[in-house]
DODO-273227 format. One record per atom (N, C-alpha, C): residue number from 1; residue in three letters; atom name; y, x, z. Coordinates in Angstrom, 3 decimals. Layout:
+-----+-----+------+----------+----------+----------+
!   n ! res ! atom !        Y !        X !        Z !
+-----+-----+------+----------+----------+----------+
! NUM ! Ala !   CA !        Y !        X !        Z !
...
+-----+-----+------+----------+----------+----------+
//
This chain:
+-----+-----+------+----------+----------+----------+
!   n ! res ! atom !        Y !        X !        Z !
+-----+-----+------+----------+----------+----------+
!   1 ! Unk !    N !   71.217 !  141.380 !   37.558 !
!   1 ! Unk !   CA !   72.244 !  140.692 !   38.317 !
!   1 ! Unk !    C !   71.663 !  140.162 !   39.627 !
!   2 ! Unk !    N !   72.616 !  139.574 !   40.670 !
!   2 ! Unk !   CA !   72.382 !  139.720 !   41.689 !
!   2 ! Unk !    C !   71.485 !  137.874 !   42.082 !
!   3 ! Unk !    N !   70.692 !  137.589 !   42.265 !
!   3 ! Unk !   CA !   70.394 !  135.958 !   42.451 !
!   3 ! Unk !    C !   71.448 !  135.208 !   43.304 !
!   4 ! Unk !    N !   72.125 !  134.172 !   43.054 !
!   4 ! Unk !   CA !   72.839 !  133.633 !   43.892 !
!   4 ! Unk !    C !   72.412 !  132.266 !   43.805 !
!   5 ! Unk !    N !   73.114 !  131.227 !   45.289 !
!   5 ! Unk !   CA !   72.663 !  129.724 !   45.433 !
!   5 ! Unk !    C !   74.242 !  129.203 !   45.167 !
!   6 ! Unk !    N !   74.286 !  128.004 !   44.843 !
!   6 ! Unk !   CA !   75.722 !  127.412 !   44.473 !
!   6 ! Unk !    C !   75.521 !  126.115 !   45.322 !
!   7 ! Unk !    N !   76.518 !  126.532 !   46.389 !
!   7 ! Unk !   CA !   76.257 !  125.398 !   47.308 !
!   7 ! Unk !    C !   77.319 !  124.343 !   46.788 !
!   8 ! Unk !    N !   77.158 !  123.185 !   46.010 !
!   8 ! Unk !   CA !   77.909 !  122.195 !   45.391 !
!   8 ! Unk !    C !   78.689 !  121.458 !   45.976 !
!   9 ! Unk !    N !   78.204 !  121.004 !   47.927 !
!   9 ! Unk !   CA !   78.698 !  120.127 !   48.846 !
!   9 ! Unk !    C !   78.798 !  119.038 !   48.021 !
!  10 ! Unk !    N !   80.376 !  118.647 !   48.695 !
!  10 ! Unk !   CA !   81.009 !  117.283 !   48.001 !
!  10 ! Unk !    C !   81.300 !  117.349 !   47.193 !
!  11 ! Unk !    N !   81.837 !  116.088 !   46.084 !
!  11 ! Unk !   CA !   83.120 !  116.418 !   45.183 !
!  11 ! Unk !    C !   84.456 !  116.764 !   45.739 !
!  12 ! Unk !    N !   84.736 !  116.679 !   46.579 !
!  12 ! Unk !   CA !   86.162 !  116.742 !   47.250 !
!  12 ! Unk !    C !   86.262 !  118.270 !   47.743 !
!  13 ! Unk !    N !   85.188 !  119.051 !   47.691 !
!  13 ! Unk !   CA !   85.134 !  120.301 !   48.457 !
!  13 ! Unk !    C !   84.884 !  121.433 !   47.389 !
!  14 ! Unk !    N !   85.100 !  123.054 !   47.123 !
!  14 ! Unk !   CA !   84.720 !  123.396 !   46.161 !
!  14 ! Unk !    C !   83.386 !  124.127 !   46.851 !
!  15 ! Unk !    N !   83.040 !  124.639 !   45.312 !
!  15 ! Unk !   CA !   81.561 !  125.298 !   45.704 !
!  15 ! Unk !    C !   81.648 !  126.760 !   45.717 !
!  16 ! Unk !    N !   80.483 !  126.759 !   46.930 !
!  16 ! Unk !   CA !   80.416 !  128.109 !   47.264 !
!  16 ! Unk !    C !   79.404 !  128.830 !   46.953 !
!  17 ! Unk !    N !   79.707 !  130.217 !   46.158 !
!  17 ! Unk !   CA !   78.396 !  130.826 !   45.641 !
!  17 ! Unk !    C !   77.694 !  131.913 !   46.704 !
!  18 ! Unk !    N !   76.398 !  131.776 !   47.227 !
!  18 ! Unk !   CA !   75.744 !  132.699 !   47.994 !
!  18 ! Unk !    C !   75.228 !  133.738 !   47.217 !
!  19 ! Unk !    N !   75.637 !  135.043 !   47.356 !
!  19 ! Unk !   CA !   74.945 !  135.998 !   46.934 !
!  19 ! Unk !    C !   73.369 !  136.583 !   47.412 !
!  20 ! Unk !    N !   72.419 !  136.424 !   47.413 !
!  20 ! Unk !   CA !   70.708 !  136.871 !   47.596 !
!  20 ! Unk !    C !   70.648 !  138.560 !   47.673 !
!  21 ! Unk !    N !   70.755 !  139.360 !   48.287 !
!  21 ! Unk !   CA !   70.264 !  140.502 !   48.740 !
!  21 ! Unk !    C !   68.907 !  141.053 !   49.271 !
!  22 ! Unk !    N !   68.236 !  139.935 !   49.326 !
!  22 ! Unk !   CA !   66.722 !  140.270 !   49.726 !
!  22 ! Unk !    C !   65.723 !  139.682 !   49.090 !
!  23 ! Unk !    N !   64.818 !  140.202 !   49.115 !
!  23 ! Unk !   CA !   63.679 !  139.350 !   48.665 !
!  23 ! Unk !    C !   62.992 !  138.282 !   49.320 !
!  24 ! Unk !    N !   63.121 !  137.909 !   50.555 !
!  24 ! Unk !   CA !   62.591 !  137.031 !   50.983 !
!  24 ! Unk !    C !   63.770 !  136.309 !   51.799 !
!  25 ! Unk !    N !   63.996 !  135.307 !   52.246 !
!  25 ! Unk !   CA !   65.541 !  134.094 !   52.776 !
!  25 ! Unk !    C !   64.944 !  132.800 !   53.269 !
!  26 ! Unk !    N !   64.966 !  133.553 !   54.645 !
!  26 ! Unk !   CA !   64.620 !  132.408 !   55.473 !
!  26 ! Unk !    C !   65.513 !  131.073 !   55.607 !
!  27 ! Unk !    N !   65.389 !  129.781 !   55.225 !
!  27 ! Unk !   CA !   67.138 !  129.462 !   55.781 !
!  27 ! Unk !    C !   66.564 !  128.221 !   56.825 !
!  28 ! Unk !    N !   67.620 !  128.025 !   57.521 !
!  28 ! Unk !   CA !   67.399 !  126.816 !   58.296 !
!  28 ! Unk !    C !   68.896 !  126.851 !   58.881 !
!  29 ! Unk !    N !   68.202 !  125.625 !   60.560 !
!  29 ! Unk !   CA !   69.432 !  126.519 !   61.521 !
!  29 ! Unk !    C !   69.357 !  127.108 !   62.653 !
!  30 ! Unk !    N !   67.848 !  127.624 !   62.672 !
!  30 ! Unk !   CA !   67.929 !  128.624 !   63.867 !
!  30 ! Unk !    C !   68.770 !  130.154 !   63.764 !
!  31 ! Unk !    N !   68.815 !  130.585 !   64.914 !
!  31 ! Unk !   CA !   69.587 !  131.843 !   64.440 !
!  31 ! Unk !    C !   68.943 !  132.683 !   64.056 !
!  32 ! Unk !    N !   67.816 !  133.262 !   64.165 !
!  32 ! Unk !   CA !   67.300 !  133.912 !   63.462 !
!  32 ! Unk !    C !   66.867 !  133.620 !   61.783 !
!  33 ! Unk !    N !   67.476 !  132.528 !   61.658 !
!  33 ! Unk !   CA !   67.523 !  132.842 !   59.778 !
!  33 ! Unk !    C !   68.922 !  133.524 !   59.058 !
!  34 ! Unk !    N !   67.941 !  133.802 !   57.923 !
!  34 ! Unk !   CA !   69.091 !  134.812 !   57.048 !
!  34 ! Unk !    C !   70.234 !  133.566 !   56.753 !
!  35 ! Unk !    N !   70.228 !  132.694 !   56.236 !
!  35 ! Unk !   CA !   71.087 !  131.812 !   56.103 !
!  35 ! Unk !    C !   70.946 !  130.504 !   56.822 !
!  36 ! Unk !    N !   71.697 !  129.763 !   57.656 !
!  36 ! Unk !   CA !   72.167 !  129.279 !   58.838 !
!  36 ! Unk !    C !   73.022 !  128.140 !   58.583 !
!  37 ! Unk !    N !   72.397 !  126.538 !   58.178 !
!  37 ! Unk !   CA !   72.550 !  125.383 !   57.556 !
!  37 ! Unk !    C !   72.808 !  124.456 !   58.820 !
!  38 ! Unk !    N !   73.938 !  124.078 !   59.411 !
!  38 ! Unk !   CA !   74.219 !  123.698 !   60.509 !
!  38 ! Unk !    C !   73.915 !  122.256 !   60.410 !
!  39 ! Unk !    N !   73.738 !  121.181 !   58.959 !
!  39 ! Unk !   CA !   72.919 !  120.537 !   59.139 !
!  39 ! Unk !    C !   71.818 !  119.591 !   60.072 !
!  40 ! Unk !    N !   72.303 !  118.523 !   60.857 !
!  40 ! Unk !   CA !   70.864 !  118.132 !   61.608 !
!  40 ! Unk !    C !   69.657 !  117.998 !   61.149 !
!  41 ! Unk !    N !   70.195 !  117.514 !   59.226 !
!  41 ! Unk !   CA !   68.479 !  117.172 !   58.333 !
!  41 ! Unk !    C !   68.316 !  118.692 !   57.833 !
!  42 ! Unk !    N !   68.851 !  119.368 !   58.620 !
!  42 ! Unk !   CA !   67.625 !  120.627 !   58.183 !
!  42 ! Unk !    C !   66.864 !  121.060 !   59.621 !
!  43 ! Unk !    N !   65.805 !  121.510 !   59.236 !
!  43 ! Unk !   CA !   64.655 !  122.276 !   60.677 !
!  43 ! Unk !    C !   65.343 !  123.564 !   61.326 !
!  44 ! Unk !    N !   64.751 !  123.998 !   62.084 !
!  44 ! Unk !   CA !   64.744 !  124.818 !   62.443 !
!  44 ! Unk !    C !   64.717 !  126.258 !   61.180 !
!  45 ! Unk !    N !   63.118 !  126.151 !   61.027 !
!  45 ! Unk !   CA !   63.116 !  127.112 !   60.389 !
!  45 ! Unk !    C !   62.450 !  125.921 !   58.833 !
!  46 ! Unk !    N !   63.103 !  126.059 !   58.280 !
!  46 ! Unk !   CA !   63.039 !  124.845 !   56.825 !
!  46 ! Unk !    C !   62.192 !  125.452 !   55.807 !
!  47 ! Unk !    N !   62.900 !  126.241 !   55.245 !
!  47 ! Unk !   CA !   61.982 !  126.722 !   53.828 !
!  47 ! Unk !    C !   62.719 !  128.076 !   53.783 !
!  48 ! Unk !    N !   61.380 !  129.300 !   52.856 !
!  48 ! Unk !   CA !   61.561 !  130.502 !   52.443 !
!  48 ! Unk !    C !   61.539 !  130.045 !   50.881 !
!  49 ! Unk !    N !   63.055 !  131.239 !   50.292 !
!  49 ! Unk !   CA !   62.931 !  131.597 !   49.391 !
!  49 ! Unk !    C !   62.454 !  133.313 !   49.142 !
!  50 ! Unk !    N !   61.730 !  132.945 !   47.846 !
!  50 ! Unk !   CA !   61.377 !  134.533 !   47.465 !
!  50 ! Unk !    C !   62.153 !  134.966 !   46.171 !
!  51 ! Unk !    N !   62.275 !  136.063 !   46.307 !
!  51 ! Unk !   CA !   62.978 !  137.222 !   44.742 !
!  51 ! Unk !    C !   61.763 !  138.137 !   44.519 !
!  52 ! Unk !    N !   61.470 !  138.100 !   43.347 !
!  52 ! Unk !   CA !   60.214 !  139.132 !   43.138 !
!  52 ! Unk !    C !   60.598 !  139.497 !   42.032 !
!  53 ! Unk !    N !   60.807 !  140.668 !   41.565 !
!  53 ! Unk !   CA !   61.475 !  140.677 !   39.791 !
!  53 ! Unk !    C !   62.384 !  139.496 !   39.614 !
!  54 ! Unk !    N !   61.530 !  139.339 !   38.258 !
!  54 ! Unk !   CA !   62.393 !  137.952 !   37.657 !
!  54 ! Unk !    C !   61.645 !  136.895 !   38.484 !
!  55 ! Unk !    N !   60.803 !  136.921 !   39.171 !
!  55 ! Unk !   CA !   60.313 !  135.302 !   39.481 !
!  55 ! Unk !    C !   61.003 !  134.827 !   40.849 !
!  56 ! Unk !    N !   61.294 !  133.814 !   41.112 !
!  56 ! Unk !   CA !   61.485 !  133.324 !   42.395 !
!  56 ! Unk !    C !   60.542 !  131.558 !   42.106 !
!  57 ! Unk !    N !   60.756 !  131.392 !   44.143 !
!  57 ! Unk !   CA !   59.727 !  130.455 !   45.037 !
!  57 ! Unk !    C !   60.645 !  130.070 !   45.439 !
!  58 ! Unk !    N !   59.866 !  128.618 !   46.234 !
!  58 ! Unk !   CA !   60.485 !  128.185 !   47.050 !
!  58 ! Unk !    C !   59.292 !  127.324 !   48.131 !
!  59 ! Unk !    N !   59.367 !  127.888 !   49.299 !
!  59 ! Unk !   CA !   58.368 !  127.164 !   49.999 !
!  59 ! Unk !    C !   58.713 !  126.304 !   51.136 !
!  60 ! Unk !    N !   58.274 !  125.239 !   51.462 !
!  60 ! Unk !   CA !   58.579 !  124.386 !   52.599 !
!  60 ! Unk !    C !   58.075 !  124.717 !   53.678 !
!  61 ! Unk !    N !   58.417 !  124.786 !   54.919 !
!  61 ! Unk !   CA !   57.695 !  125.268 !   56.058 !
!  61 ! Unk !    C !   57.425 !  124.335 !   57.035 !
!  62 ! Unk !    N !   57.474 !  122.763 !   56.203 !
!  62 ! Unk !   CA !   56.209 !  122.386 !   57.277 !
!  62 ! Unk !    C !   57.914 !  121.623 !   57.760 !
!  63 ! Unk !    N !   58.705 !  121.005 !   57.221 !
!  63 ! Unk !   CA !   60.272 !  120.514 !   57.372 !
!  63 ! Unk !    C !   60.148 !  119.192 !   57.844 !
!  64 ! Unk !    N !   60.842 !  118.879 !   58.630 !
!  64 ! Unk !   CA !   61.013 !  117.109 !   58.655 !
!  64 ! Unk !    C !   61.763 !  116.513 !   58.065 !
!  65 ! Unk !    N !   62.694 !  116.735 !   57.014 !
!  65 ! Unk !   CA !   63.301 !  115.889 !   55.961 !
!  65 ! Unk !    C !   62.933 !  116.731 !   54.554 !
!  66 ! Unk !    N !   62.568 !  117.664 !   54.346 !
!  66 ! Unk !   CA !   62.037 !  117.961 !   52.657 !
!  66 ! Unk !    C !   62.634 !  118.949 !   52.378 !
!  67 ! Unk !    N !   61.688 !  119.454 !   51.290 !
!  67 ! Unk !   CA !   62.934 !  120.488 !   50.676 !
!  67 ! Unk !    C !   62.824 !  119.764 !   49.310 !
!  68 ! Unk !    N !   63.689 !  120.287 !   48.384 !
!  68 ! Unk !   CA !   63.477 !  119.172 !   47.118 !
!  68 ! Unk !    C !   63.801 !  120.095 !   46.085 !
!  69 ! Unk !    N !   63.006 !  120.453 !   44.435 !
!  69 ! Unk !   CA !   63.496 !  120.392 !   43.512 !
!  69 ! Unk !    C !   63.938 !  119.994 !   42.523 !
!  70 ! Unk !    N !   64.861 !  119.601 !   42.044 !
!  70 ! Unk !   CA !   64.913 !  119.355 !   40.756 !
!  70 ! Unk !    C !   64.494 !  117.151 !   41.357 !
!  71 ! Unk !    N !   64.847 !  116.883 !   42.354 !
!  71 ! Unk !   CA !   64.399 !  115.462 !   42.753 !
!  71 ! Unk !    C !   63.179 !  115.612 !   43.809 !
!  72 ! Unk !    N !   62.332 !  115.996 !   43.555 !
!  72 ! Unk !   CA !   60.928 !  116.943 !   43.364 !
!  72 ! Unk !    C !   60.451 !  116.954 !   44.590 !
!  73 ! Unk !    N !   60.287 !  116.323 !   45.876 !
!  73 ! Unk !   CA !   59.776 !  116.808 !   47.092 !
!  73 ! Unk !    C !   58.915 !  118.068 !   46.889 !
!  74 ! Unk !    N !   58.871 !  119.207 !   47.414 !
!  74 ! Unk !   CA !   58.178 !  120.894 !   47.497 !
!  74 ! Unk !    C !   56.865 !  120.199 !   48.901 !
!  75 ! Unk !    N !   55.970 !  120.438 !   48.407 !
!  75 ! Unk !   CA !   54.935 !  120.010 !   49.277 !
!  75 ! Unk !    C !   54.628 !  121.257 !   49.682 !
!  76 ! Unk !    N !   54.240 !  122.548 !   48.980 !
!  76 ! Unk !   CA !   54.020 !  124.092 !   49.846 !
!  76 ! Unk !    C !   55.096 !  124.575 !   49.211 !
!  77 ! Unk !    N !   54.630 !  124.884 !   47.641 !
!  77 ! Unk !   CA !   55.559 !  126.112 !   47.463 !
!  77 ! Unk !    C !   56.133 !  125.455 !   45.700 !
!  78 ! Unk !    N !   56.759 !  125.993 !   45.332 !
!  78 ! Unk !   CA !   57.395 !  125.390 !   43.652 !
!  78 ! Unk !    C !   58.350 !  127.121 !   43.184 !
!  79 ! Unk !    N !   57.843 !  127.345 !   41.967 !
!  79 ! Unk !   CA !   58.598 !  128.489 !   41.351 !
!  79 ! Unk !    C !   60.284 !  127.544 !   41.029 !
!  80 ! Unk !    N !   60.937 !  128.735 !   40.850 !
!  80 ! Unk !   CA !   62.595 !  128.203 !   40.785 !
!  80 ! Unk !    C !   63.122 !  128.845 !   39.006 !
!  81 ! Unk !    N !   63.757 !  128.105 !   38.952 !
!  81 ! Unk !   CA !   64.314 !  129.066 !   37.482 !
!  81 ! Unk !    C !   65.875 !  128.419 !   37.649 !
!  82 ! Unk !    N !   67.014 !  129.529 !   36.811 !
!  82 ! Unk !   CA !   68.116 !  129.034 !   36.891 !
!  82 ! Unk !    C !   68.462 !  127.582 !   36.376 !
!  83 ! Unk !    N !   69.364 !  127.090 !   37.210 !
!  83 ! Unk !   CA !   70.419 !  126.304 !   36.844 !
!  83 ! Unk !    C !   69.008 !  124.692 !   37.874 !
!  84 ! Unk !    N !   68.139 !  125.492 !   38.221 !
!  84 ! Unk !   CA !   67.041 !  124.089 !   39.227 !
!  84 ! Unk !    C !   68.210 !  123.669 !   40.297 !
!  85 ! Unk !    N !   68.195 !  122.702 !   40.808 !
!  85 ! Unk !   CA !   69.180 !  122.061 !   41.581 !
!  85 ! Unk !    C !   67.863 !  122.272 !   43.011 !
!  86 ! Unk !    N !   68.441 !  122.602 !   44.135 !
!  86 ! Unk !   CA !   67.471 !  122.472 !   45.069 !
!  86 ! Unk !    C !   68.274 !  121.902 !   46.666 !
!  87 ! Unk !    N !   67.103 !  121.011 !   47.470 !
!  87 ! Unk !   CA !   67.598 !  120.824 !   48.526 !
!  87 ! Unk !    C !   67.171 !  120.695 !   49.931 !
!  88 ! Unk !    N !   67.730 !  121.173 !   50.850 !
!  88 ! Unk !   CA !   67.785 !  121.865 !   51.774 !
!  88 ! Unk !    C !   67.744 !  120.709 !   52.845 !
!  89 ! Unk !    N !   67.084 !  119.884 !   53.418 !
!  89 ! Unk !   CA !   67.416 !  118.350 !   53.894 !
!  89 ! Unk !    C !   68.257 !  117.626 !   53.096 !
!  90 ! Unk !    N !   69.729 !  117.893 !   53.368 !
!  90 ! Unk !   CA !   70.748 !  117.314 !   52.799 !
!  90 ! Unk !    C !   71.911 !  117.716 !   51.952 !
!  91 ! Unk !    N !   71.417 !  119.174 !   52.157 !
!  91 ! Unk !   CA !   72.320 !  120.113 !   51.815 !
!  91 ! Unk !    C !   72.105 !  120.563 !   49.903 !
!  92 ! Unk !    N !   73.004 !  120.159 !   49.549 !
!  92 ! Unk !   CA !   72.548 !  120.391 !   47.511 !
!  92 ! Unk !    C !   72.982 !  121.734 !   48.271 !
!  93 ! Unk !    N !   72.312 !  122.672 !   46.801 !
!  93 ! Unk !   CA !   72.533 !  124.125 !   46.136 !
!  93 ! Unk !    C !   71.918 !  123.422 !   44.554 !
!  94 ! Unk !    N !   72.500 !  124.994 !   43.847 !
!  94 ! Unk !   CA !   72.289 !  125.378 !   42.148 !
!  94 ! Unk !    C !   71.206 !  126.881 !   42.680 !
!  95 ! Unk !    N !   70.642 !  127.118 !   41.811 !
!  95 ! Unk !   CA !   69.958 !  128.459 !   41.656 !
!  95 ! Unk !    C !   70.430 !  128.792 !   40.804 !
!  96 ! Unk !    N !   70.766 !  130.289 !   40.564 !
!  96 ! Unk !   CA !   71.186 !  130.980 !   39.713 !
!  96 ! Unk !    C !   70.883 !  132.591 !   39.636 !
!  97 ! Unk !    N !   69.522 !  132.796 !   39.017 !
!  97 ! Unk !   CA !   69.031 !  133.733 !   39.005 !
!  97 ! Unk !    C !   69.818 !  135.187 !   38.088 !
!  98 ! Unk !    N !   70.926 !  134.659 !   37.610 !
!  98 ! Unk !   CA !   71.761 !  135.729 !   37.185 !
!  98 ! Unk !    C !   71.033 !  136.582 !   35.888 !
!  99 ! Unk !    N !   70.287 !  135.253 !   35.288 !
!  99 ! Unk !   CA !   69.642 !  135.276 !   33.571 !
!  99 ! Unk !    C !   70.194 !  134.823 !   32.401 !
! 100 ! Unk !    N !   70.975 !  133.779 !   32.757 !
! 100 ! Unk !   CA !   72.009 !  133.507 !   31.977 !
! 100 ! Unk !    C !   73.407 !  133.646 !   31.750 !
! 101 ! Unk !    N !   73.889 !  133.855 !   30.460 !
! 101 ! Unk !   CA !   75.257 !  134.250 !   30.007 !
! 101 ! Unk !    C !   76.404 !  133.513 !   30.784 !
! 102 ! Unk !    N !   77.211 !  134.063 !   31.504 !
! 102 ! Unk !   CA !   78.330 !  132.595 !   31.579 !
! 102 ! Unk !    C !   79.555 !  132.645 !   30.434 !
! 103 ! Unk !    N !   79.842 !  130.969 !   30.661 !
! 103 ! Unk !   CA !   80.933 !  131.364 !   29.614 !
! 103 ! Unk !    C !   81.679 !  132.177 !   29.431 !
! 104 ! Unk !    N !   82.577 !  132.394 !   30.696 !
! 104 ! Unk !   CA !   83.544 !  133.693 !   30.916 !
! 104 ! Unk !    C !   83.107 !  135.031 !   29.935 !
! 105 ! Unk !    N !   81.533 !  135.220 !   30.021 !
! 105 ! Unk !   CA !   80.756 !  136.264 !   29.773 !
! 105 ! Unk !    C !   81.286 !  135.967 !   28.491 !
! 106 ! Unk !    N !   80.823 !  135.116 !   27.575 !
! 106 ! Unk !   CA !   80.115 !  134.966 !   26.049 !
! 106 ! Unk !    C !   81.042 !  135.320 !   25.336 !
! 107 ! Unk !    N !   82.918 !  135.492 !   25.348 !
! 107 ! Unk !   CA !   83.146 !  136.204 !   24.018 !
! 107 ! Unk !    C !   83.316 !  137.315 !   23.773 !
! 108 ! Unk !    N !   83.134 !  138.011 !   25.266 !
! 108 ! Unk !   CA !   82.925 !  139.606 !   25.130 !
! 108 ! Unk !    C !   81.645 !  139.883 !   24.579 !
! 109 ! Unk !    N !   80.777 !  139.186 !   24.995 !
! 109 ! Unk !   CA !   79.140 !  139.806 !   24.479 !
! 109 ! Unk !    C !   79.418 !  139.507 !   22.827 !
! 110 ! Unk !    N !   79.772 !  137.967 !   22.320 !
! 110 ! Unk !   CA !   79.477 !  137.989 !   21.199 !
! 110 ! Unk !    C !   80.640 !  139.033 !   20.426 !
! 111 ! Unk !    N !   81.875 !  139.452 !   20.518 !
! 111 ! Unk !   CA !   82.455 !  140.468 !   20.045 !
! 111 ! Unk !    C !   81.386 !  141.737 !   19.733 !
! 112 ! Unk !    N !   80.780 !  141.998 !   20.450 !
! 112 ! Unk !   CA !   79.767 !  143.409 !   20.399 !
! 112 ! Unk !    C !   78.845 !  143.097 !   19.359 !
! 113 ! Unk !    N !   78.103 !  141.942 !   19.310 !
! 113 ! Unk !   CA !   77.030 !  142.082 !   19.077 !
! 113 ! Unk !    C !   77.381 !  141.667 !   17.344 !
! 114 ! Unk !    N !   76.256 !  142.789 !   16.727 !
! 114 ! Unk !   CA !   75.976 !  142.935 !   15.574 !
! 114 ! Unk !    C !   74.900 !  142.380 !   15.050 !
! 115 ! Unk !    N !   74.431 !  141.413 !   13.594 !
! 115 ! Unk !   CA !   73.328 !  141.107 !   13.245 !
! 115 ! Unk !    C !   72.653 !  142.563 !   12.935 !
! 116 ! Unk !    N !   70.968 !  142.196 !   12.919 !
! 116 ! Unk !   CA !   70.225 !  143.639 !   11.937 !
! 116 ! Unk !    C !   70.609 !  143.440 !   10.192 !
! 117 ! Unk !    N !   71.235 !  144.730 !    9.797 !
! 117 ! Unk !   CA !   70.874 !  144.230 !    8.310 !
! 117 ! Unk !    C !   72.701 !  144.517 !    8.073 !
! 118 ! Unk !    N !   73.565 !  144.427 !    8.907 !
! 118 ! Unk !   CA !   75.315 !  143.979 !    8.453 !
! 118 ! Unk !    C !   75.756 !  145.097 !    9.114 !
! 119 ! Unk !    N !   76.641 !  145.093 !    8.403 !
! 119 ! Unk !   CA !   77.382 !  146.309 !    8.453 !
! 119 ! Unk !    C !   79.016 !  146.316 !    8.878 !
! 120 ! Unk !    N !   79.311 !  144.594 !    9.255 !
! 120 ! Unk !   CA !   80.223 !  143.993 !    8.983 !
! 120 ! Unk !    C !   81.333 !  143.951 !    7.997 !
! 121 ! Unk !    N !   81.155 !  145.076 !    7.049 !
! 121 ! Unk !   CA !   82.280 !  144.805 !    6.275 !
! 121 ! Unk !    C !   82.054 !  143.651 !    5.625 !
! 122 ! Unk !    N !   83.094 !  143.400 !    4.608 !
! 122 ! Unk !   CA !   82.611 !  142.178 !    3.822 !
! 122 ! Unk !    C !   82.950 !  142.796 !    2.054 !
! 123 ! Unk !    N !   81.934 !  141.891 !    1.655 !
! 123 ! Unk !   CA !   81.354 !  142.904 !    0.208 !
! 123 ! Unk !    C !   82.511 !  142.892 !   -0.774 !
! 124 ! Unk !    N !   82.411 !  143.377 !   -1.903 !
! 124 ! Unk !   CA !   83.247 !  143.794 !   -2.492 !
! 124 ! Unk !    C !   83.609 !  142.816 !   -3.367 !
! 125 ! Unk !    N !   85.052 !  142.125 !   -3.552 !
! 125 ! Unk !   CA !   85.529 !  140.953 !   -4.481 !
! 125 ! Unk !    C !   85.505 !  140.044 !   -3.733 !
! 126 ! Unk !    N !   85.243 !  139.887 !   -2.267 !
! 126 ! Unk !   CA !   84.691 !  138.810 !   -1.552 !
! 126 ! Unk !    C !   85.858 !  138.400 !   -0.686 !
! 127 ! Unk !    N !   86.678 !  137.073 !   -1.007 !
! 127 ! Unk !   CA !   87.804 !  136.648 !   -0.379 !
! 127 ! Unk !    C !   87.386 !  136.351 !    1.189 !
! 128 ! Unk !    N !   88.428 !  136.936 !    1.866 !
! 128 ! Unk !   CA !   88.262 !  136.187 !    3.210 !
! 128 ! Unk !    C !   89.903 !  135.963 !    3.595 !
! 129 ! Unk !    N !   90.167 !  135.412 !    4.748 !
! 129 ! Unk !   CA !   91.186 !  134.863 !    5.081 !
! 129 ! Unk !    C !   92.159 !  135.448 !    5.810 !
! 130 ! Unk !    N !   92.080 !  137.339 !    5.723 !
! 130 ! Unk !   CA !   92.962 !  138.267 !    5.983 !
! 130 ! Unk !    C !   93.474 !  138.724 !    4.179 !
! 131 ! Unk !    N !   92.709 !  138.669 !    3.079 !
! 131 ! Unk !   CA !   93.188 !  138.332 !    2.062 !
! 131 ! Unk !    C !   93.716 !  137.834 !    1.692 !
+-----+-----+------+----------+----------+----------+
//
């Protein structure tokens, strides 16, 4: 799945999910970054995120208000895993490395899925509640 950021904003505002297409995401608010945080408490050029396989980063570039995980001031660099809250000067995001089930997902998956060992019928003499 594809990595996305969940930009949370306000409560009054809804959230917007960024889709990640690259492996590396410059963001700030110069124009030459991939993503473009109009922000005054963000830098110029603020912090890189990385996609490498399954792992992702997050590095500070040296920012004048922080980047933050999880509370966490990022002094160089901090690995990310889903559902880390991260921030951008002032700006919240969610990470969402697109590893976990969403609800929407879960009663189609669990419909499919079979234990090892069952066969699902149910054994013979054995009341159930279509009986």
């Amino acid at each position: 799945m594809t990595p996305k950021l969940i930009e949370t904003g306000s409560p009054d505002s809804k959230a917007r999910e960024i889709a990640i297409h690259q492996e590396e995401v410059l963001i700030g608010r110069g124009a030459d970054c991939d993503l473009r945080l109009k922000s005054t408490s963000v830098s110029r050029h603020h912090c890189l995120l990385r996609f490498r396989g399954e792992e992702a980063s997050i590095t500070d570039l040296g920012s004048s208000n922080g980047t933050f995980v999880n509370g966490q001031r990022v002094r160089s660099q901090s690995t990310l895993k889903s559902g880390d809250e991260i921030r951008v000067g002032t700006c919240p995001f969610v990470v969402d490395l697109g590893d976990r089930v969403r609800p929407e997902d879960a009663e189609g998956i669990a419909a499919t899925c079979k234990l090892p060992g069952t066969t699902g019928k149910t054994p013979e003499g054995k009341k159930t509640s279509n009986n």
